[in-house]
N, C-alpha and C positions, 0 to 999 in steps of 0.2 A: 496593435492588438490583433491576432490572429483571431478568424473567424470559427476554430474552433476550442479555444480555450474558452473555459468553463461551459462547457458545452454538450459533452456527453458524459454520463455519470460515471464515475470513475470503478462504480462494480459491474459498469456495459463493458468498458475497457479489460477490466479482469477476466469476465467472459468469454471476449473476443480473442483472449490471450491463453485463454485455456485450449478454446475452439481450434486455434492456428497448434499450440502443442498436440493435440490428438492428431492431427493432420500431417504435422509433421514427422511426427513418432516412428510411420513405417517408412519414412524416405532415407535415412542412416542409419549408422550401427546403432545396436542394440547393447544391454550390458545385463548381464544375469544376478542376482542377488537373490539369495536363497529364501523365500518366504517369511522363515523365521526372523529373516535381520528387514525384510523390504517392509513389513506391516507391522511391526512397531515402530518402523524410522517415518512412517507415510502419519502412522498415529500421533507420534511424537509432534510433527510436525505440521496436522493439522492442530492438533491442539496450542498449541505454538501463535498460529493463527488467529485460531478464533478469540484465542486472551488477548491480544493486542486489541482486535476489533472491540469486542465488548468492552475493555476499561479503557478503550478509548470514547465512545458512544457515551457509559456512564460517567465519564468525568463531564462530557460536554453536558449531559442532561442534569449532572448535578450543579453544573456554573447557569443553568437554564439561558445556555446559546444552543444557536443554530446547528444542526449537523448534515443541513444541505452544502454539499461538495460548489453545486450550482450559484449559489448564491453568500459568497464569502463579505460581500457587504452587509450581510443581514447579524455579523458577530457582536456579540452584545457584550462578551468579554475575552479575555487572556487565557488559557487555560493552559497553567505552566505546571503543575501539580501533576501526581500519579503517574502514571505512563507517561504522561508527557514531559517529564524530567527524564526520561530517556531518548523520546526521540520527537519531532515536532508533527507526525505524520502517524501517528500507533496503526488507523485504522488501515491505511497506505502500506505498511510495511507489515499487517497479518495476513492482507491480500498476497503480498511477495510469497508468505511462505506458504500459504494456501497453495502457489501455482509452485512450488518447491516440492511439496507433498507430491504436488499431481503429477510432476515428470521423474518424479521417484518413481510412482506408482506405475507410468508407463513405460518404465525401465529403457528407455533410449536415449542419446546423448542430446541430438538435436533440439528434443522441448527444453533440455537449462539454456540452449540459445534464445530462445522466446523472452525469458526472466530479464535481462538487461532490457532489452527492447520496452515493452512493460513499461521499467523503471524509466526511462529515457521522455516515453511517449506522458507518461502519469507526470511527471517532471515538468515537462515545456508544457500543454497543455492545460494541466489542473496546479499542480504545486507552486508554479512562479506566479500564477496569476492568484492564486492565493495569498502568496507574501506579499505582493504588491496591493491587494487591497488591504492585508493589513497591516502591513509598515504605514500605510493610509490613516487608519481605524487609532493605531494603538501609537503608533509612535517610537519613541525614544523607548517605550517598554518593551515591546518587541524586538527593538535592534539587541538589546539587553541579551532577551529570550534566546537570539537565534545565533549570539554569540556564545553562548552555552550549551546547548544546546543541536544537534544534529537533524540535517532532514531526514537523513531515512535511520540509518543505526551507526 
């Protein structure tokens, strides 16, 4: 086990992935998109976003489990229902388009490179060490779950 899985919260991650797209944004090409199409596709897609986080949050609050990223042992149940009959990860994957929205918004090629990266880092670090505790926790119900099931969409 790597000494950083489960380890930094995974909306420190999303930040530091924002951070590095702002940073990155004036070091290659740019791409132009007229106002009118760039701030409804930036809205669309924050909104996008934030509905995965929240019916991901209130399913968890409504099964009354954990929704510390940190501490995946502390799961008290399954939560296969609502959003998560789409994907195993809701709150994970409104973050993705959270940082979507934002290299929209800073109209340069280089921040959608950031997006994979992200994906890859939230992956090894928070996501596997996740399933592993709870293919732990839950079992035979879980293999079930994640055979159905997608980590990100």
């Amino acid at each position: 086990m790597s000494a950083f899985e489960n380890r930094i919260p995974p909306p420190i991650i999303g930040i530091l992935a924002a951070v590095l797209m702002w940073g990155v944004s004036s070091l290659g090409p740019s791409f132009s998109l007229a106002a009118q199409f760039r701030w409804p596709l930036v809205a669309v897609l924050v909104l996008i976003g934030i509905s995965f986080d929240v019916l991901g949050i209130l399913a968890f609050r409504k099964s009354r489990t954990t929704v510390n990223p940190l501490k995946p042992e502390n799961a008290s149940s399954l939560v296969v229902d609502g959003v998560y009959r789409i994907t195993r990860n809701p709150m994970y994957v409104g973050m993705g388009f959270l940082l979507l929205a934002w290299a929209v918004h800073l109209s340069a090629w280089l921040p959608f490179a950031v997006i994979p990266l992200f994906v890859l880092i939230l992956s090894r670090f928070q996501i596997v060490p996740e399933e592993r505790m709870l293919r732990r926790i839950f079992g035979e119900d879980y293999e079930h779950y994640t055979a159905r099931v997608r980590r990100w969409l």
